[in-house]
C-alpha positions as CSV (number, residue, x, y, z in Angstrom):
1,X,-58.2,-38.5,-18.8
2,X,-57.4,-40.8,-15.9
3,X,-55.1,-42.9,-18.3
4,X,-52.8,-39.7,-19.1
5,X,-52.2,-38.7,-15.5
6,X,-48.8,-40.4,-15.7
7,X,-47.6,-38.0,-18.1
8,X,-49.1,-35.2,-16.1
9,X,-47.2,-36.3,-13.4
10,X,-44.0,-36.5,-15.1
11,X,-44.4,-33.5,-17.0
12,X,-45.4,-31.5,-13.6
13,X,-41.8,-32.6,-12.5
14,X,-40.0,-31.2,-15.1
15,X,-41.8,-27.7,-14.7
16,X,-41.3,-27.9,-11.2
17,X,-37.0,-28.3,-11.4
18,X,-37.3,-25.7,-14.0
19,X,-38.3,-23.5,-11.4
20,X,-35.4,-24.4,-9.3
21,X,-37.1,-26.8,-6.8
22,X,-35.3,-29.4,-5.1
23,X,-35.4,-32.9,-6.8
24,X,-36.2,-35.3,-4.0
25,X,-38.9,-33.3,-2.9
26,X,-40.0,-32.1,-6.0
27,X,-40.3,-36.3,-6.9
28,X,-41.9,-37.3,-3.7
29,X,-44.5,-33.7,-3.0
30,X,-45.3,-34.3,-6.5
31,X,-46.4,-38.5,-6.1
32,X,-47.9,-37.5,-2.7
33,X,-50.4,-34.7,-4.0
34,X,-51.1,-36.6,-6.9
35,X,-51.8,-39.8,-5.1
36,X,-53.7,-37.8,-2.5
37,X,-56.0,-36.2,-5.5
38,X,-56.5,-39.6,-6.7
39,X,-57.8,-41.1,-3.4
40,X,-60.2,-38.4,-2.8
41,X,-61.5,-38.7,-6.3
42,X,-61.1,-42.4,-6.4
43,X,-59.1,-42.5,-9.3
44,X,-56.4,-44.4,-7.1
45,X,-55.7,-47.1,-4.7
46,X,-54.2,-46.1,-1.6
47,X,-52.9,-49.6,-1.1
48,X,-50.4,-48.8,-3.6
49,X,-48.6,-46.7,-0.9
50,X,-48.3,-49.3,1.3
51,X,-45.7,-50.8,0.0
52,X,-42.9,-47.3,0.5
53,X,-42.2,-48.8,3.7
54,X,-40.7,-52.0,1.9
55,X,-38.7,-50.3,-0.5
56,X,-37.2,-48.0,2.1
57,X,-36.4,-51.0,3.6
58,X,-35.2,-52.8,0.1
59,X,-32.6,-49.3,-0.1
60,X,-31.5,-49.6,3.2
61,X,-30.4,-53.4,2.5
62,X,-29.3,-53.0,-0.8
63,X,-25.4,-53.8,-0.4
64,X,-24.7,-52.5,-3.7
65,X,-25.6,-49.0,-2.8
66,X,-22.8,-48.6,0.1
67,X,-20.5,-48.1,-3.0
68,X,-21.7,-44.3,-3.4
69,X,-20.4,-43.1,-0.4
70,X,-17.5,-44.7,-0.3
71,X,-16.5,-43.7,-4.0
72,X,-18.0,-40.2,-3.7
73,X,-15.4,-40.5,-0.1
74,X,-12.2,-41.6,-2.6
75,X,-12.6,-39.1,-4.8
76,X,-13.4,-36.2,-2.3
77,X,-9.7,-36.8,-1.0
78,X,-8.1,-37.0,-4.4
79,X,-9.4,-34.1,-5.4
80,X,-9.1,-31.9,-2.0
81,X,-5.7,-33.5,-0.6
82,X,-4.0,-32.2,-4.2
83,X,-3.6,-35.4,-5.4
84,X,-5.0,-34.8,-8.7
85,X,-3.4,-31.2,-9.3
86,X,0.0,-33.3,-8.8
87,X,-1.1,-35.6,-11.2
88,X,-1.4,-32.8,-14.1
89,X,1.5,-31.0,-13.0
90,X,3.8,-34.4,-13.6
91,X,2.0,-35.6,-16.9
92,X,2.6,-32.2,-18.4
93,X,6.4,-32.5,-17.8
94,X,5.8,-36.0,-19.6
95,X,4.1,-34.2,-22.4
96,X,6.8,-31.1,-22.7
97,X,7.3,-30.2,-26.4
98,X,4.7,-32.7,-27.6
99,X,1.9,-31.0,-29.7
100,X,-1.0,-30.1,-27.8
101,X,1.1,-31.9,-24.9
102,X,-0.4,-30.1,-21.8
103,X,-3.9,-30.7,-22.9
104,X,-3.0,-34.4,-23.3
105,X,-2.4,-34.1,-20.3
106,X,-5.3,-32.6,-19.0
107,X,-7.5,-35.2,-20.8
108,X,-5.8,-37.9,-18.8
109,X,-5.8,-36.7,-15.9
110,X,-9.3,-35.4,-16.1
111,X,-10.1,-39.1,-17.3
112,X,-8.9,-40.5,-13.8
113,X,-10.1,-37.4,-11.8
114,X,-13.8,-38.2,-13.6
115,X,-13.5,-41.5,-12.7
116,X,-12.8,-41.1,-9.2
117,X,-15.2,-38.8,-8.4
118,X,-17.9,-39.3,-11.0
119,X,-19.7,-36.2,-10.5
120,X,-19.7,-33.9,-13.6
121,X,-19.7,-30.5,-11.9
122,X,-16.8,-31.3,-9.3
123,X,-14.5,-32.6,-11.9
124,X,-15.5,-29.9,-14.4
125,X,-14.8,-27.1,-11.6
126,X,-11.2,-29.2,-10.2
127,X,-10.3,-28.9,-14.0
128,X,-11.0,-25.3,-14.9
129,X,-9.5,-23.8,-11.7
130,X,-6.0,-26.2,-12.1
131,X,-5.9,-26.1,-16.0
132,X,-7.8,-23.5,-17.7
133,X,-5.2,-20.5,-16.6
134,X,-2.3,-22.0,-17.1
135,X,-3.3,-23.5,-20.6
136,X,-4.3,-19.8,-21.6
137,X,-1.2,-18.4,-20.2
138,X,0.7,-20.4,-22.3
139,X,-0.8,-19.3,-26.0
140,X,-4.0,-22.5,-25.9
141,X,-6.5,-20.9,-28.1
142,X,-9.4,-20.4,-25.4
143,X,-12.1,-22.5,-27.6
144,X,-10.2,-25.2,-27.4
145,X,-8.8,-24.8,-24.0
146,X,-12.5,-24.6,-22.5
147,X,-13.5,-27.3,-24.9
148,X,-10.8,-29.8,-23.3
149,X,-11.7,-29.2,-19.9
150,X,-15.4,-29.5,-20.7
151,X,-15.1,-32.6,-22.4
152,X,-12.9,-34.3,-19.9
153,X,-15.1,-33.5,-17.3
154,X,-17.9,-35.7,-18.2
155,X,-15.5,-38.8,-18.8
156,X,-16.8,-39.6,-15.5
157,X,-20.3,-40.8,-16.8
158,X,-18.7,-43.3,-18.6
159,X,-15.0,-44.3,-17.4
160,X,-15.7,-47.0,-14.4
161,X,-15.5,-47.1,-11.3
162,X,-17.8,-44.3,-11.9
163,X,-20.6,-43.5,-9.5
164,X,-22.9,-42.8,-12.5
165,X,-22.1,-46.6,-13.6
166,X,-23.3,-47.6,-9.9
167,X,-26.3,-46.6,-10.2
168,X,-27.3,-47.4,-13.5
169,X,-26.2,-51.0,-12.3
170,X,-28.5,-51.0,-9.8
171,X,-31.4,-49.6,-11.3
172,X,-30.9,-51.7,-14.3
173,X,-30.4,-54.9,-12.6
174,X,-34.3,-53.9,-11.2
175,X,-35.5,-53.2,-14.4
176,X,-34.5,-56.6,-15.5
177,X,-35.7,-58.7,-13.3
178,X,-38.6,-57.0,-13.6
179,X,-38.7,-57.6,-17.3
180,X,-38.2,-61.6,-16.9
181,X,-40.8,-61.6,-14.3
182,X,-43.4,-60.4,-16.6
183,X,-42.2,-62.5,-19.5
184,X,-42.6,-65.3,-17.1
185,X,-39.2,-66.3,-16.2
186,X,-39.5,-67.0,-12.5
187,X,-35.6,-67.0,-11.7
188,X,-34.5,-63.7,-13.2
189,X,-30.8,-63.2,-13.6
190,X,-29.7,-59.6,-12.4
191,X,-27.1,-57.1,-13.9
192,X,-24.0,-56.6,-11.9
193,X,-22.2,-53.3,-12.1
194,X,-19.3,-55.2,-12.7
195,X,-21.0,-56.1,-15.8
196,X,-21.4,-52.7,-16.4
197,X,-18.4,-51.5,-15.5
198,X,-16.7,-54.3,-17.9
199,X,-18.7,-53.2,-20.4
200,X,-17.9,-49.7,-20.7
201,X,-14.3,-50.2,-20.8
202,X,-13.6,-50.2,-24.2
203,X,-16.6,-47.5,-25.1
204,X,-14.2,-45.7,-22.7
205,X,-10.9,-46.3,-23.8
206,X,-12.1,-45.7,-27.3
207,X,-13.6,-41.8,-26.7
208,X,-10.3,-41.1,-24.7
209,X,-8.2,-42.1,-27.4
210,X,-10.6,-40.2,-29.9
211,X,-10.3,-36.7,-28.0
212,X,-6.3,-37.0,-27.7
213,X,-6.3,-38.1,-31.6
214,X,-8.5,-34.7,-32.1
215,X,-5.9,-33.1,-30.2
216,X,-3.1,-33.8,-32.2
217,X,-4.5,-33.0,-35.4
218,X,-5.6,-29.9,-34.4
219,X,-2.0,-29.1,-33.4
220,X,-0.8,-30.2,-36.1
221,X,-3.1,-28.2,-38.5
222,X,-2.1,-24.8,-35.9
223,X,0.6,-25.0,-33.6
224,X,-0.5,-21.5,-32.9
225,X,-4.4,-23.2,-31.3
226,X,-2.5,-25.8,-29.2
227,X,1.6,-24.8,-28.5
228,X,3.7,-27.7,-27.5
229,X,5.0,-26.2,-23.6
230,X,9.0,-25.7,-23.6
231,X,11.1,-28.8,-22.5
232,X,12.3,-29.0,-19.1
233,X,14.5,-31.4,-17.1
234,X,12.8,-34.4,-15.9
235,X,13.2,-36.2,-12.7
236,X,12.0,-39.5,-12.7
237,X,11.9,-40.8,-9.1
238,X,9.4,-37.2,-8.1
239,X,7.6,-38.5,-11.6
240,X,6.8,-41.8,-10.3
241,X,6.2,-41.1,-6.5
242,X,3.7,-38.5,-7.9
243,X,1.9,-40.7,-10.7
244,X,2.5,-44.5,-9.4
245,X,0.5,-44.7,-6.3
246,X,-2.7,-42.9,-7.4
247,X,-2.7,-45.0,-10.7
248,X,-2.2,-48.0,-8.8
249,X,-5.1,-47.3,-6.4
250,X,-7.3,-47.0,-9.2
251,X,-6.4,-50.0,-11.0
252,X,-6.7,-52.5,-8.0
253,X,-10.2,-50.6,-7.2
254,X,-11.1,-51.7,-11.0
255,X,-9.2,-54.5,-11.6
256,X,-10.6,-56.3,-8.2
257,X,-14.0,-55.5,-9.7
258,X,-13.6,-57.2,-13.1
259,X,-11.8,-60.1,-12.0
260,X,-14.2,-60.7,-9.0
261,X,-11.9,-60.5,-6.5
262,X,-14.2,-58.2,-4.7
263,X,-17.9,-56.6,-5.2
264,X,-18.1,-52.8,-6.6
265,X,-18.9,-52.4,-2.7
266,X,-15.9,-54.0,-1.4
267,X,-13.7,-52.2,-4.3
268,X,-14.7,-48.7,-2.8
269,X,-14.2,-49.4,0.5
270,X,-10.5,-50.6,-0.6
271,X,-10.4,-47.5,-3.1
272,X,-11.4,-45.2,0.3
273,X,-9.2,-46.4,2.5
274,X,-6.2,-46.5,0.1
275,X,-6.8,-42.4,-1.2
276,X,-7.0,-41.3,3.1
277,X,-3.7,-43.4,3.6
278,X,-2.1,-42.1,0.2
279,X,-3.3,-38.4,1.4
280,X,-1.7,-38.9,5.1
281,X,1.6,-40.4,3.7
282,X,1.9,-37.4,2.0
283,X,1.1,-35.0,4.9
284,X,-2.2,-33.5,3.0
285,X,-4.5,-34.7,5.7
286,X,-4.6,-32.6,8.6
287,X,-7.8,-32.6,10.7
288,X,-10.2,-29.6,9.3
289,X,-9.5,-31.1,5.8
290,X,-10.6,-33.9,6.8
291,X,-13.6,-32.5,8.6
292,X,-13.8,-30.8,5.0
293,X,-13.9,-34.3,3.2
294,X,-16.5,-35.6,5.4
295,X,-19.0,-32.6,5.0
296,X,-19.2,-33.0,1.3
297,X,-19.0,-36.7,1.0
298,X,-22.1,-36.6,3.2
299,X,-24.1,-33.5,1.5
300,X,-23.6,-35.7,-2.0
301,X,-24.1,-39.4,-0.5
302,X,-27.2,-37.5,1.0
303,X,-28.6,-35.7,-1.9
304,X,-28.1,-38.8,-3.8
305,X,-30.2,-41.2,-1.2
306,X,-32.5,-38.6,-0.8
307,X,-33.7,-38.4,-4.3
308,X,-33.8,-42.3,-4.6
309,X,-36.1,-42.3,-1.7
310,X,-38.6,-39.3,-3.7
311,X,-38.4,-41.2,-6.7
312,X,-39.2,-44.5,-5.3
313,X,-42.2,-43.1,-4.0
314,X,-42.5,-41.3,-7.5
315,X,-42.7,-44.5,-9.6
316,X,-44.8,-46.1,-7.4
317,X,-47.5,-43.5,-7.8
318,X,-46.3,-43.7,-11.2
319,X,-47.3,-47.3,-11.4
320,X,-50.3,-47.3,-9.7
321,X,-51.9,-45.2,-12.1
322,X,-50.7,-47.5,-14.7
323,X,-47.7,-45.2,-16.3
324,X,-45.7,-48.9,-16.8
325,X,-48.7,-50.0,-19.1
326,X,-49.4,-47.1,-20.8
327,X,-45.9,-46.4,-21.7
328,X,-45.9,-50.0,-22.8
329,X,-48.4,-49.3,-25.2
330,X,-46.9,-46.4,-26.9
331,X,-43.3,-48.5,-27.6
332,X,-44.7,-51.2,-29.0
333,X,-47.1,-48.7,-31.5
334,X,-44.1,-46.8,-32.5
335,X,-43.3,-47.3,-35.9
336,X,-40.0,-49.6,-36.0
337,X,-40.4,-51.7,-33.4
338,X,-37.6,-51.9,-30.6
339,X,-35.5,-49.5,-32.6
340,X,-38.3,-46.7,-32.8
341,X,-38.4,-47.2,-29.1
342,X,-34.6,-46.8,-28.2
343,X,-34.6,-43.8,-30.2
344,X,-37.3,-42.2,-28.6
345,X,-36.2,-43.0,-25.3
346,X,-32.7,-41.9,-26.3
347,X,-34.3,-38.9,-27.9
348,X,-36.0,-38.3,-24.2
349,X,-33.2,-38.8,-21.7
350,X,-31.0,-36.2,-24.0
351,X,-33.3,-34.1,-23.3
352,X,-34.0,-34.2,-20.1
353,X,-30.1,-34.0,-19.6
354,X,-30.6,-30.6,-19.9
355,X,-32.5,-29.6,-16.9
356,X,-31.8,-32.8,-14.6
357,X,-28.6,-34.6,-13.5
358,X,-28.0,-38.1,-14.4
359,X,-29.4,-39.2,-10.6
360,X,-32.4,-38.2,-11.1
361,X,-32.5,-39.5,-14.7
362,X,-31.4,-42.5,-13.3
363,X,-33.9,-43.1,-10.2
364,X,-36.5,-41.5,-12.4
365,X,-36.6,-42.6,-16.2
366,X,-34.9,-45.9,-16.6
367,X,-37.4,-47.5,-13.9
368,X,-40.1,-46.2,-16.4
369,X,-38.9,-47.2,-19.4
370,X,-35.9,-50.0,-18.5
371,X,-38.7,-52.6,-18.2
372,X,-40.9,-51.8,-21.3
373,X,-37.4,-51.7,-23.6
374,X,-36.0,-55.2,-22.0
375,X,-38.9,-57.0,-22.4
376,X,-38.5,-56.4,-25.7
377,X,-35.1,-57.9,-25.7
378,X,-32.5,-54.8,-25.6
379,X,-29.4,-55.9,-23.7
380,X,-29.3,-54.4,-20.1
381,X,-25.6,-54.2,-20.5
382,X,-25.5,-52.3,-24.0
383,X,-28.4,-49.9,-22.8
384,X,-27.0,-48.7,-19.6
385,X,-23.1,-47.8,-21.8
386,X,-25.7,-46.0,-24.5
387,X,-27.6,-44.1,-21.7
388,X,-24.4,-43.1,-20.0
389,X,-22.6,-41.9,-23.0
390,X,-25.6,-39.9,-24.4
391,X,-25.8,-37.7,-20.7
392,X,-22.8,-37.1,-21.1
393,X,-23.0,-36.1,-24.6
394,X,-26.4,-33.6,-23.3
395,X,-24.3,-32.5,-20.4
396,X,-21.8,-30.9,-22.9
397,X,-24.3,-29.8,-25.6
398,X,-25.2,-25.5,-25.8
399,X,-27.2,-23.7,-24.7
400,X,-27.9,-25.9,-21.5
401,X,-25.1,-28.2,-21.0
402,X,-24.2,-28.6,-17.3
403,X,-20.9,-28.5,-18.1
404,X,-20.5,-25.4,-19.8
405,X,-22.7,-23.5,-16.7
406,X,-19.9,-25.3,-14.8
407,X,-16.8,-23.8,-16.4
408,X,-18.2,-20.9,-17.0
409,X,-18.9,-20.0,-13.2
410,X,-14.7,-21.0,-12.7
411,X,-13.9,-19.0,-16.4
412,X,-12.0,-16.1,-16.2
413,X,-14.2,-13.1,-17.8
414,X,-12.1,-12.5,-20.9
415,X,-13.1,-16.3,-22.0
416,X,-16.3,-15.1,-23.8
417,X,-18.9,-18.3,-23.0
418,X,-19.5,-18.4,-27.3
419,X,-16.1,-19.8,-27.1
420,X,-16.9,-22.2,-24.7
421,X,-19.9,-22.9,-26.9
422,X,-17.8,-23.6,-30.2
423,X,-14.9,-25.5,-28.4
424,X,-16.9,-28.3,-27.1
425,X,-18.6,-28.8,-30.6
426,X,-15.7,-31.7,-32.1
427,X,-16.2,-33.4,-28.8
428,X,-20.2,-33.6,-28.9
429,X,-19.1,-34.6,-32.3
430,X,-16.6,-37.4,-31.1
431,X,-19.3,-39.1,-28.7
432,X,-22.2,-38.5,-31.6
433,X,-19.8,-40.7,-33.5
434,X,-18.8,-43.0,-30.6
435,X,-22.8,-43.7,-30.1
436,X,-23.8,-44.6,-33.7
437,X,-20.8,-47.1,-33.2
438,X,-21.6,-48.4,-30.5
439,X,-25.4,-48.8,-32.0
440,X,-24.3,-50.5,-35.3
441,X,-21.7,-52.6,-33.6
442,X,-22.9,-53.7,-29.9
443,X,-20.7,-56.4,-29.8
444,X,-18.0,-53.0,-28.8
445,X,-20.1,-53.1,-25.9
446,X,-21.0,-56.6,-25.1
447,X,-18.3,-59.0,-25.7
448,X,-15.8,-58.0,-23.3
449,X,-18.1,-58.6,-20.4
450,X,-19.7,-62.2,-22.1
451,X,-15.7,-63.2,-22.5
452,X,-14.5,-62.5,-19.3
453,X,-17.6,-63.8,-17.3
454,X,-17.7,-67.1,-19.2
């Protein structure tokens, strides 16, 4: 019985955020009562739990972590100071009389926006409040209205610099290390989120070209589902004033990443500073927007530290009880091998997309099973890209897609939620597609970063 209590344990979290509980303390009341139980009974060793201190310590020093604020801070003012609704107000008038031309639209921008920010929810609710009543107002068939803006939305799990690809970095780069230790390599070599970042650039460009080659056809196939938007005149120099210095920013954030010019940290700071001096030069930063700014960069950069602290102190219970060996044991008897065990574990983290956000999945599952699946010789590189692409596949797939409870909170209420329901379907599609590819052809995934760090 003693040997299943870390599946109790993980399975009492999930019934717990079901219920509407917070995460972090969820995590850590749940490790505590459990560890606590185990003492009494002597089913566990309290000196487990003295090593917390340490790893609140090890968070506190880890430089790589400073990057969350600071991105979560660069997309706050993009997205508040009207940056990004000027953005899709200008691509449109690119896109005039193109088929399908403001959605375009709205796929790119959302693509930058997502990026940015990196949180589903804030890009899916920027999106549907900017886009969703003008595209309806001018004849976009609701399905495939809703179904754009949900799609777009979760680009940010997968488009770097994205804050989901910082943490997955991180935690990764832990998991490996971890995984050469007990293999007996006494040197490990860690996973940069550069790496990471590199990696998922083609994966990227490659589901962003996919929806906007979906959006075409269908306009093509009924002008009437997507209406090209009537020509106007364009003016080139508001054009460029508008799109060039955003863009820009968020190329040198990237590009000083993948060249190593600069840490992911380093980037963000860079990426911060430039989106509060692009905001100011264009008079969209008065003082209670920037109080504004700084509230909800510190609620997420909070929430976000708060649950790596609970499930630091989650997996440590976790471990003490031996959850790493027993979860050890049941890879390596699945049939298949290593690829029984990705599929399960992909299998799992789908599933929990439904009822937890990728943080938690993050801080949570990969610790638990990133060792068990490197050690048996899965590239850290290729498996954080697979786990980012499959949340945001389960954060767009009905009933219990995030993203569709998102929208439909911003929805106006003659957008019945079935259609939001059928309109994301090709896209869950597209990235069902883009994940079998990137499975039979790692290399999509891989080479890019082996190239450009050799």
């Amino acid at each position: 019985m003693i040997e299943l209590i870390p599946l109790l344990m993980f399975a009492a979290v999930c019934a717990l955020l079901m219920f509407g509980y917070p995460v972090a303390f969820t995590l850590a009341g749940t490790a505590l009562i459990t560890a606590g139980l185990g003492i009494i009974f002597g089913a566990f060793d309290g000196q487990f739990l003295r090593a917390f201190p340490d790893r609140l310590y090890g968070i506190m020093q880890n430089g790589t972590l400073v990057a969350v604020p600071l991105f979560v801070l660069m997309g706050v003012i993009l997205e508040r100071a009207k940056i990004a609704e000027d953005l899709l107000i200008n691509l449109t008038k690119v896109f005039m009389g193109a088929p399908a031309g403001m959605a375009i639209s709205v796929v790119v921008v959302g693509a930058l926006l997502a990026a940015s920010t990196g949180i589903v929810g804030a890009t899916v609710v920027t999106m549907g409040l900017m886009s969703l009543p003008t595209m309806l107002k001018k004849g976009y068939s609701p399905t495939l209205a809703t179904g754009t803006i949900c799609a777009t939305g979760t680009l940010g799990q997968i488009i770097p610099p994205s804050i989901a690809l910082v943490l997955l970095g991180d935690t990764l780069s832990n998991a490996y290390q971890q995984a050469q230790l007990s293999a007996g390599i006494f040197n490990p070599k860690p996973v940069s989120v550069g790496d990471l970042f590199i990696g998922a650039i083609i994966p990227g460009v490659l589901l962003v070209a996919a929806y906007i080659i979906y959006l075409l056809f269908v306009a093509r196939r009924g002008a009437a589902l997507a209406p090209p938007a009537e020509r106007e005149p364009l003016e080139v120099w508001p054009l460029l004033r508008s799109l060039f210095p955003p863009i820009t920013l968020m190329l040198v954030v990237l590009g000083s990443i993948i060249t190593g010019a600069a840490t992911p940290t380093e980037a963000a700071a860079v990426g911060a500073l430039g989106a509060a001096l692009l905001a100011y030069s264009r008079r969209a930063l008065s003082w209670d927007r920037a109080g504004e700014i700084g509230r909800s960069t510190l609620q997420v950069s909070a929430m976000v530290f708060a649950i790596l602290i609970g499930a630091s102190l989650f997996s440590l219970v976790f471990r003490g009880y031996g959850g790493e060996e027993l979860v050890t044991s049941i890879f390596h008897s699945l049939p298949g091998g290593v690829i029984g065990a990705t599929l399960l574990v992909m299998l799992v983290i789908f599933l929990l997309g439904f009822i937890l956000d990728f943080i938690e999945i993050t801080f949570v599952v990969v610790p638990i099973v990133g060792p068990v699946l490197l050690a048996m010789g899965v590239d850290p590189v290729w498996l954080g890209i697979m786990i980012a692409i499959n949340l945001q596949t389960s954060f767009l797939t009905p009933p219990f897609g995030f993203a569709l409870f998102y929208l439909r909170g911003v929805a106006p209420s003659s957008v019945a939620t079935s259609a939001i329901y059928r309109g994301v379907t090709p896209f869950i599609a597209i990235q069902l597609l883009l994940l079998c590819l990137l499975a039979l052809w790692p290399a999509l995934v891989t080479w890019l970063p082996g190239t450009l760090r050799s």
